[in-house]
Every structure is written in C-alpha cells, then in structure tokens.
C-alpha positions as CSV (number, residue, x, y, z in Angstrom):
1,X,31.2,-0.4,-49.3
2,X,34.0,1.2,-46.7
3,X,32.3,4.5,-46.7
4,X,29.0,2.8,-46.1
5,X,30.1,1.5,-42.7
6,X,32.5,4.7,-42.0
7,X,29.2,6.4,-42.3
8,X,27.0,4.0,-40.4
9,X,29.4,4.6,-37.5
10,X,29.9,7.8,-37.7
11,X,26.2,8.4,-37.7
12,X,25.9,5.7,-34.5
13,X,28.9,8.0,-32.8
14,X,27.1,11.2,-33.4
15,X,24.2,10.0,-32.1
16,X,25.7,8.2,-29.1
17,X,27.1,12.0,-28.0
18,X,23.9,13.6,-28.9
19,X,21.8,11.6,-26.6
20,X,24.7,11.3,-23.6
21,X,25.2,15.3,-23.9
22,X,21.4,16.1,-24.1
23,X,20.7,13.8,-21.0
24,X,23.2,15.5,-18.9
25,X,22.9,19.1,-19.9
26,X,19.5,18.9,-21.2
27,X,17.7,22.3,-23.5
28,X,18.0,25.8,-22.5
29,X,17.8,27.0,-18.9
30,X,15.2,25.0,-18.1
31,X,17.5,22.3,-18.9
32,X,14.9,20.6,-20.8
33,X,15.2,16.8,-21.5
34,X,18.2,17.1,-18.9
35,X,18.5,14.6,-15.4
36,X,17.7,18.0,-13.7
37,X,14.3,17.1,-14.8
38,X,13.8,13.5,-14.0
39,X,11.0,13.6,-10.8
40,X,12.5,11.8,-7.1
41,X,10.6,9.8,-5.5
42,X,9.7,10.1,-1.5
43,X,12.6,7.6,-1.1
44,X,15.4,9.7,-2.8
45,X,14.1,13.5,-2.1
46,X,13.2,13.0,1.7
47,X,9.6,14.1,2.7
48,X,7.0,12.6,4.8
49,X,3.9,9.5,3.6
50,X,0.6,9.1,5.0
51,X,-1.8,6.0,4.6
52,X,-5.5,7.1,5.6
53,X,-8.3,4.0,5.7
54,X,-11.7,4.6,5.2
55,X,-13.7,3.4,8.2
56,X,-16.2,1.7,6.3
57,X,-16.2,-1.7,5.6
58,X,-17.0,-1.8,1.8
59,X,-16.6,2.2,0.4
60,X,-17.7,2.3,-3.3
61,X,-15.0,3.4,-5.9
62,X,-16.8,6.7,-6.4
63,X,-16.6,7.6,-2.7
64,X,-13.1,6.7,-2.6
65,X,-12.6,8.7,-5.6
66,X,-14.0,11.6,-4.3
67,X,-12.1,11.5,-1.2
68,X,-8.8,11.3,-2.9
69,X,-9.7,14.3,-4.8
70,X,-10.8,15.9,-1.8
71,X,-7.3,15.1,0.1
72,X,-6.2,15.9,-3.3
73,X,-7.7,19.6,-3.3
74,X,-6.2,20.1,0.6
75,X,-3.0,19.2,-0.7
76,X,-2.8,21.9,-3.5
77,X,-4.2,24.7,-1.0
78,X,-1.5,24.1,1.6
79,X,1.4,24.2,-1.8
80,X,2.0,20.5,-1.7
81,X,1.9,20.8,-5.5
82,X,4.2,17.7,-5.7
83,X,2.7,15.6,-3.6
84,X,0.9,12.3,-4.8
85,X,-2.8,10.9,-4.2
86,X,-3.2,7.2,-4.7
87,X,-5.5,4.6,-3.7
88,X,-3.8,1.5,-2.4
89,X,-6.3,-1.5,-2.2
90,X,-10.2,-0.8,-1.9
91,X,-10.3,1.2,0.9
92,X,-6.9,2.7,1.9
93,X,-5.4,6.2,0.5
94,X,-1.4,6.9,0.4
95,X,-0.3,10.6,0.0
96,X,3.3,11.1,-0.4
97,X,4.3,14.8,0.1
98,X,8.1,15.6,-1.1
99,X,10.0,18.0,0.9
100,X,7.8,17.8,4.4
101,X,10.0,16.5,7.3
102,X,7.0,16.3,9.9
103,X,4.2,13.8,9.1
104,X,2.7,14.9,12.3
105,X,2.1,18.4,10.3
106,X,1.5,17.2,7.4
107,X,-1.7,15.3,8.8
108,X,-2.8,18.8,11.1
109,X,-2.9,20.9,7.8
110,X,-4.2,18.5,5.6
111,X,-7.1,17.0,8.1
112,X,-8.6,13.9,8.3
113,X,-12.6,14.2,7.5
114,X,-14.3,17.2,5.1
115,X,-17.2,19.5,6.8
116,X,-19.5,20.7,3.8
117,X,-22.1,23.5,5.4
118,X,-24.5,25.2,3.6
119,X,-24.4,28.8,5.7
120,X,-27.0,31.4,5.6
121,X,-25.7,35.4,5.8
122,X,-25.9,35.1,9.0
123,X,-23.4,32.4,9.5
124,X,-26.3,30.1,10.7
125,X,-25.9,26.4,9.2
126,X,-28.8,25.2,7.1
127,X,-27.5,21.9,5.8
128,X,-24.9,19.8,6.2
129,X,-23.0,17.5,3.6
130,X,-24.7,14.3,5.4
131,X,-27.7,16.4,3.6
132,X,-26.3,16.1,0.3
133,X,-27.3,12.5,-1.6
134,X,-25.5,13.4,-4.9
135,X,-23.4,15.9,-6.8
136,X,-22.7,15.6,-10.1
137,X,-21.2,18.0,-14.0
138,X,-24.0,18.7,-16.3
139,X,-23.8,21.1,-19.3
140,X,-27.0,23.6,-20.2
141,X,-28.1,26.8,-19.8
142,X,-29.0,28.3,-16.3
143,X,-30.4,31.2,-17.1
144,X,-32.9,32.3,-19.7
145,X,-31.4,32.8,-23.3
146,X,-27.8,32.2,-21.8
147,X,-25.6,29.7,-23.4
148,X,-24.7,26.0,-22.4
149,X,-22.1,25.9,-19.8
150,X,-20.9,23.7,-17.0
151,X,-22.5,23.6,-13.9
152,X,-22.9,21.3,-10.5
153,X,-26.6,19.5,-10.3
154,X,-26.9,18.8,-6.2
155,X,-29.5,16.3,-5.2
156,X,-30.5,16.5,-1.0
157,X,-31.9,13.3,0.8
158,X,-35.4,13.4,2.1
159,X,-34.2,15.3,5.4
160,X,-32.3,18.3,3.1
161,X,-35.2,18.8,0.6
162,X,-37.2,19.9,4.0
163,X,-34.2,21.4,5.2
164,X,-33.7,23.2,2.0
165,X,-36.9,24.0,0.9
166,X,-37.4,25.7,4.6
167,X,-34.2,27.9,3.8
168,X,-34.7,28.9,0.3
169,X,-38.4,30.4,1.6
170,X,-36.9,32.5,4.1
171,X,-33.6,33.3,1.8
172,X,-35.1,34.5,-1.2
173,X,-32.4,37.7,-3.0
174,X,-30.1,36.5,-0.3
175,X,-27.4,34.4,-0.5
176,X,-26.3,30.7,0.9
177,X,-22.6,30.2,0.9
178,X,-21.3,26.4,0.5
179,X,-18.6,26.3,2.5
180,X,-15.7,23.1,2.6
181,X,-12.8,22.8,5.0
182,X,-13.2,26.9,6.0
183,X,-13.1,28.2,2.6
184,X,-16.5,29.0,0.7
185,X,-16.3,27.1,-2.9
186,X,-19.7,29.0,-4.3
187,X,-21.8,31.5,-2.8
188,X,-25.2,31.4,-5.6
189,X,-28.2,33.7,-4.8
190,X,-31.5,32.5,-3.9
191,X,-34.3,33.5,-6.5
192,X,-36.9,31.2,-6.1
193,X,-38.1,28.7,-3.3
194,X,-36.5,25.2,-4.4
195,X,-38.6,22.7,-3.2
196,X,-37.9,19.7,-5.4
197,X,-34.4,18.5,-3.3
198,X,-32.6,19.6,-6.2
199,X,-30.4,22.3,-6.9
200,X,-27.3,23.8,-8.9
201,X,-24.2,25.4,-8.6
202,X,-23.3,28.3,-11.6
203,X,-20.7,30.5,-12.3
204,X,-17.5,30.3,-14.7
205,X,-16.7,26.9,-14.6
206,X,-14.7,24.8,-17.1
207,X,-15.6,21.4,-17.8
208,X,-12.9,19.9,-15.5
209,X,-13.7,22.8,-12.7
210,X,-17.2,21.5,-12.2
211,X,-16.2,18.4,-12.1
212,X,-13.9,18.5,-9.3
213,X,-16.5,21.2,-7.7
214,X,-19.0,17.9,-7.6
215,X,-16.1,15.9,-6.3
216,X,-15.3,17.9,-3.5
217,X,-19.5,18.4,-2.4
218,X,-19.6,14.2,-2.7
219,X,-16.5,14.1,-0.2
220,X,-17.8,16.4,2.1
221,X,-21.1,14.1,2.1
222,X,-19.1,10.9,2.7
223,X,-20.8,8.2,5.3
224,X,-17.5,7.5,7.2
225,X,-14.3,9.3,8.3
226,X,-10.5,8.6,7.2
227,X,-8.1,7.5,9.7
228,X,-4.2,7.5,9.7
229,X,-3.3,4.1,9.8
230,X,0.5,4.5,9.5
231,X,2.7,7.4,8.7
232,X,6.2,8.3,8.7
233,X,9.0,10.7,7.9
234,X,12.1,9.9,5.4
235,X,14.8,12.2,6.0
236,X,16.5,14.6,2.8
237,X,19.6,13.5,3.8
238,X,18.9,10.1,3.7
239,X,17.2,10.3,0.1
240,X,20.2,12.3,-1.0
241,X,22.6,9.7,0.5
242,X,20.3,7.0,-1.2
243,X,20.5,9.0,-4.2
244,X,24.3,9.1,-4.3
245,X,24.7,5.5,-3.2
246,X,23.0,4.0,-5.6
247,X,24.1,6.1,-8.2
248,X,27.4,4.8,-7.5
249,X,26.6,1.5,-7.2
250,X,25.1,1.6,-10.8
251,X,28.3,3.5,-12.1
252,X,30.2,0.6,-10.6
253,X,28.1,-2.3,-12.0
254,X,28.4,-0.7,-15.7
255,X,32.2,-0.2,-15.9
256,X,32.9,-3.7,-15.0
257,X,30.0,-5.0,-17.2
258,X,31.6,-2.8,-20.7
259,X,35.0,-4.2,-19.3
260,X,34.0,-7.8,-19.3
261,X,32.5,-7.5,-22.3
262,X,35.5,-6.0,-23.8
263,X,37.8,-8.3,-22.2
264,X,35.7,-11.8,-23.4
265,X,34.1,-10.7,-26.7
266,X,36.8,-8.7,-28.2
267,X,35.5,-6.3,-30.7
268,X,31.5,-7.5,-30.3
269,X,31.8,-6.7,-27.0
270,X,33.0,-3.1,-27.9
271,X,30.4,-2.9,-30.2
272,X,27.6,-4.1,-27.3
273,X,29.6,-1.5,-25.1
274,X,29.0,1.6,-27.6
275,X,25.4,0.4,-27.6
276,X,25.0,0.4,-23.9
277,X,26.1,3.8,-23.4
278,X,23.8,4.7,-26.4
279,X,20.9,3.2,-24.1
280,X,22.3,5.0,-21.1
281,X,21.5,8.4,-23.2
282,X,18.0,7.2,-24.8
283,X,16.9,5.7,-21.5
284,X,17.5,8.8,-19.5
285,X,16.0,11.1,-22.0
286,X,12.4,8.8,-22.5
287,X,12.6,9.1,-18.0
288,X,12.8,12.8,-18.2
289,X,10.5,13.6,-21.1
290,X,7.7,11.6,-19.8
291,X,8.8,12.9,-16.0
292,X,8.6,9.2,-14.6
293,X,9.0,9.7,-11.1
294,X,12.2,8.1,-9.8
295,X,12.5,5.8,-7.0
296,X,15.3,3.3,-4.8
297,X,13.4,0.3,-6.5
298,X,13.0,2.1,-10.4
299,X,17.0,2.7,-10.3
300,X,17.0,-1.3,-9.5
301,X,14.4,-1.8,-12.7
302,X,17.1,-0.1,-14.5
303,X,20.4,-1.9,-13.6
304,X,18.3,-5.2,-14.2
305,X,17.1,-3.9,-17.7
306,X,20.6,-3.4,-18.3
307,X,21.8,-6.8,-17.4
308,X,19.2,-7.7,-19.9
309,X,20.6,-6.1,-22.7
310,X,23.8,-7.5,-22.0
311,X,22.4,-11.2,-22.0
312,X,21.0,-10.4,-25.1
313,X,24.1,-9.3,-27.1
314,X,26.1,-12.6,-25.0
315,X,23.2,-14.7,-27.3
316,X,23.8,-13.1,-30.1
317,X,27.8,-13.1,-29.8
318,X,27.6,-16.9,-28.9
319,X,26.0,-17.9,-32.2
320,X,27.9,-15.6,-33.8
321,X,31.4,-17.5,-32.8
322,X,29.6,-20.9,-33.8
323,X,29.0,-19.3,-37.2
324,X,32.6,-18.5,-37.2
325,X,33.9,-21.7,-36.3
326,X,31.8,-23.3,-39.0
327,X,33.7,-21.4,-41.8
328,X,31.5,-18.8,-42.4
329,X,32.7,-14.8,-43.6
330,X,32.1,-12.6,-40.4
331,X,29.8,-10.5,-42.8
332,X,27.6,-13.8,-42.8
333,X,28.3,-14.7,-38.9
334,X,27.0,-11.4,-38.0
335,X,23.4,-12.1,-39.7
336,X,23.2,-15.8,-38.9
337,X,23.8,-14.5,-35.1
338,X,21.5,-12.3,-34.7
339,X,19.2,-14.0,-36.5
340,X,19.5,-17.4,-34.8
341,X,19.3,-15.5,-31.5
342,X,16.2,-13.4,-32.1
343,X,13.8,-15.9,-30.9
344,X,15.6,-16.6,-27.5
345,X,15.9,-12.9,-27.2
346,X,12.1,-12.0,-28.2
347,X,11.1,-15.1,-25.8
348,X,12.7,-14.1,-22.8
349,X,12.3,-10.2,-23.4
350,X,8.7,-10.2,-24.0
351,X,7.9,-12.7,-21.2
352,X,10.1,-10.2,-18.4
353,X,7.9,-7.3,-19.8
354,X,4.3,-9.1,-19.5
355,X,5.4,-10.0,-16.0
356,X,6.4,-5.9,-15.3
357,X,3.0,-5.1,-16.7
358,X,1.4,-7.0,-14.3
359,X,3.5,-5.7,-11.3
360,X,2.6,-2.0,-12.7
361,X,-1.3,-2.5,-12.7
362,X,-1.6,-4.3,-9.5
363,X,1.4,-3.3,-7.6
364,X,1.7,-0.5,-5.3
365,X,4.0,2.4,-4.6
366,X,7.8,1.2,-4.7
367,X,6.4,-1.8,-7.0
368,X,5.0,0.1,-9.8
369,X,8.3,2.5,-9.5
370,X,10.1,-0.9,-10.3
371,X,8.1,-2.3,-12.9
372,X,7.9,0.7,-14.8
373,X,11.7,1.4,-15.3
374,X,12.0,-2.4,-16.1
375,X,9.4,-1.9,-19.0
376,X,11.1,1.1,-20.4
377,X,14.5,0.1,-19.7
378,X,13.4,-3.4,-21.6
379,X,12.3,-2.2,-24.9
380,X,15.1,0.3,-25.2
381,X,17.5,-2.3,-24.7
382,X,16.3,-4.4,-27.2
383,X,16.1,-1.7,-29.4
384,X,20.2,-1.1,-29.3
385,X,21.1,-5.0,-28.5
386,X,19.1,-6.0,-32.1
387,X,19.5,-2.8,-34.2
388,X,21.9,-0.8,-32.9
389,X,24.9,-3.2,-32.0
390,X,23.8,-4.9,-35.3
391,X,24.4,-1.9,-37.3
392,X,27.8,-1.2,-35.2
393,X,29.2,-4.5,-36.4
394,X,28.0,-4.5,-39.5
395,X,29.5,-0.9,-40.0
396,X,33.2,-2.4,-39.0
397,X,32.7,-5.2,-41.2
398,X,31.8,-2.9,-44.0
399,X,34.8,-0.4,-43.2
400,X,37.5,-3.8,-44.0
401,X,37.8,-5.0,-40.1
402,X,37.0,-8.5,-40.9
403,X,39.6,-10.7,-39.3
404,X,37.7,-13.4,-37.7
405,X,39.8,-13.6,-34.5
406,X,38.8,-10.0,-33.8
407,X,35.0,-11.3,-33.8
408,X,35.9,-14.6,-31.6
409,X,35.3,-14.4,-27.8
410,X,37.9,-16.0,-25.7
C-alpha cells in the first residue's frame, strides 16, 4: 500500500515538472509548446485598431463578409499577417494590426472602399464592380475534355450584360484584365462574344483560392462605402509595461493564495498548492498549443479561474474536517469530502462556464479574450481540484501520513 502512494506521487511530481519545464522552455528551437509561443493581444504587444461602418443602413451578412475578406486580402498584401478581421455588430468591422504605431497609416495603406475595373489592353475601363450582380465558386470543366476544377461564375446586372456583351465583340483573342485595388487578380482571354451577362474566371485555382477570388469581385461590387468610425494607437511600451505588470500582479496573487492555503489547511492545502502549480503548467501549455491570443482582460479570466480552483479545494477541505471531527479514518474523510463537495463544485463550475460561453459568442474584442481563458482556465481547474489533489492526498495517506491533525485546518 506505501509504495502505491510513493508512486502515485512520484508520478504527480514528475508530471508537475514536466508540464512547468515544457511551458517555460517549450520543444526545440522553435520553442514549441513554450510561452514564447502564446499570441499578444493589441493590448499587450502595442499596435494600432481600426473600426470601419458600413454606410448602409441594413448590409446583408454576405456583403459584410465579403468586405471583411476584402480588408482581409489588403491586410495580407501590405504584411500585416498578424493582424485580425472581425465583424463587431451587423454593420461595423474592427481590424487590429500588432506592431503598427500610426493608425493614420495603417488606414492610407489599407484604404477604405475596393475599385473592381474590368480594363481592356488599352487600359480603357469597360465595367465597373457596380456592374457586377454576383460572384460566386463552382467546380466543372471550362474547356473541352479538361477536367473539373474550380473556377469563379460572375453574373453582370442588366447595364453590364450590354456593357459586356459590347466589349467581348470588339475584344475577341484579346484580353480583359480584372483589376482590384491596382493589382490585376485575373487577366482571361476573350474567345467568344458573351452575351448572356454571365461569365467565368479560370486558371489554377484551389477550392479555397476561388473562393476568396469570388469574395474579393463581391467586395469590389458593394452598394456603399466603409468609413472609420474610431481608431487609435496603443503604444509597445505600454503593452510591454501591461505585460509585465500584470504578470506581476498574478505572481503576487498566487504566492499568497499557496501560502494561505498552506498556512489554514495544513497538509490539504499543500496538496491543493502542488495541484495549482500543476494547473499553472497544463493551462499554459493548452494557451500555447491552441495559440489563444492573449489579452489584459484573458490574464484576468485566468487569475479568476484560479480563485476558482481554490474555492473548490476550500469545499472539499471543509467537509473533509467535518468527516474528521465525526471520527472517521482520514482515508475515509478524504472520499466522503470530495464526494460530499462534488455537487457544490459541479453547480457552481458549470453554471460560471455557461455564463463564459455566452460572453464568448456575443461578446466582442476584450470580452471574448476574457471569457475564453475563464472557460479553459475552469475545466483545467477542476480537473486538478477533483482528480489531481484527490490523488495527492490519497497518495500521502497511502504512504502512512495519516495523523488527523495534519489533515485539520486551523
């Protein structure tokens, strides 16, 4: 029975170091898995945000979905790889660009409206994107005995089928370019006179290249313009500072939650102090592997989450000293605890989570930030509160430690 719980614990330590060393120093050089890796938000890296409105009073999801991709497409052509497209409400648009310190060049380079020309070789305009009344992926073959592929099917409004049909009769072995922001996307030669209002776009497109292709053409045909409704510039060395601060601040709250545990719940409250840093190590890896972006208010979602897993073990270590008091082994305290607490723990657990869910899927920016480290920070906790800390104390009873006063908060 000793070496059951020396080797419980010994398992618990090594795992413990594995998951606090592999945070910190992470895989290789990439330092894979490593805090290197974990993303910064706008708030703790410094950069510049933007929100654009749509001036239109009700824009559809699709055109607003094709003007994200379209601010989306600028964003990737100027190197803002790690910037972020959202949409914030039904009509407004928030890009947040890491590393830029002037919004005011930010907004110059990334435009405000999309011009989509159709150009003859002569550089003479034939259509416009106002022309253009759809643009959608379709897969088949475009050419006689060629094989299914991806491709963009346009469709012109009543004024561009004339315009169109007009420039296709004169155009015929000659190219029209389709030209967006400066920069021609395709460039398809004319064979026939296309008189129907429809056309399509060929070439070597993957499934997800014509589909962004058709994105783009519906942007650059979009009934209203985007205006700037409010930007604004958040300094690196205010992130960093940020950064640091809170950082300390969460150092700070930790030690003297482990030493008040310590200090009022004797050996439980070592036990639920091994577990914690356990969770420091998990929770840190599951941010960096699924590169969660890290904000001011996710670093708050965390310190709660661990307040949470500290409530939980005080539950547990409450019942526990009741099943003590009563007579009862400490082996038999230790189950009766955590199983008298479970339901309180589940109930309150569960309910904080439903009410981060809701904060992720309707909140905005900072919120979702919040609620998301709240929900991951949640289910790990519980995870080394229930199991882990069980398993801890269970481990020391199994190894002889079994004097009641040792499991007795003061």
């Amino acid at each position: 029975m000793k070496g059951k719980g020396t080797l419980t614990l010994l398992i618990i330590f090594v795992a413990t170091v594995a998951a606090v060393a592999l945070s910190y120093f992470g895989i290789g050089s990439k330092h894979i898995l490593g805090i290197s890796n974990i993303k910064q938000g706008l708030d703790l890296s410094g950069g510049a945000y933007i929100v654009y409105e749509a001036e239109k009073e009700n824009p559809s999801a699709n055109e607003m979905k094709s003007a994200i991709s379209l601010i989306r497409d600028r964003l990737d052509r100027k190197g803002y790889t790690e910037a972020e497209v959202a949409a914030q409400g039904s009509k407004r648009i928030r890009v947040d660009i890491p590393g830029v310190e002037d919004a005011d060049k930010a907004i110059a380079e990334i435009g405000q409206t999309a011009q989509l020309l159709f150009v003859d070789p002569d550089g003479k305009v034939v259509l416009t994107g106002s022309d253009v009344a759809d643009a959608k992926k379709d897969v088949g073959t475009t050419k006689q005995g060629g094989i299914a592929e991806p491709y963009v099917s346009l469709t012109f409004t009543e004024q561009g089928k004339k315009a169109f049909a007009e420039a296709t009769s004169r155009l015929i072995g000659k190219q029209i370019s389709i030209v967006l922001d400066n920069g021609i996307i395709s460039a398809p030669t004319v064979n026939d006179p296309i008189t129907d209002g429809k056309a399509i776009i060929s070439g070597s497109f993957t499934a997800q290249g014509a589909e962004d292709l058709a994105a783009l053409i519906r942007a650059g045909s979009l009934p209203f313009n985007l205006k700037v409704l409010e930007m604004n510039n958040i300094g690196a060395k205010l992130g960093a500072n940020a950064l640091s601060s809170s950082i300390l601040a969460g150092i700070i709250g930790t030690v003297l939650v482990l030493l008040f545990m310590a200090f009022i719940y004797r050996l439980p409250g070592l036990a639920a102090d091994w577990a914690l840093i356990l969770y420091t190590g998990l929770l840190l890896l599951v941010l960096s592997l699924f590169r969660v972006t890290l904000t001011l208010p996710g670093i708050a979602g965390i310190i709660l989450s661990i307040g949470m897993a500290v409530d939980a073990n005080v539950i547990i270590f409450e019942r526990m000293k009741e099943e003590v008091a009563a007579g009862k082994t400490v082996r038999v305290a230790i189950d009766a605890g955590f199983e008298r607490a479970l339901p309180a723990i589940l109930d309150s657990n569960v309910t904080t989570i439903i009410a981060a869910v809701v904060l992720y899927f309707l909140g905005t920016g900072p919120i979702k930030g919040f609620a998301q480290t709240l929900i991951i920070g949640i289910i790990i906790s519980m995870f080394t509160a229930l199991f882990i800390t069980r398993s801890i104390l269970k481990g020391l009873s199994s190894s002889g430690i079994n004097n009641p006063k040792l499991y007795t908060a003061r």
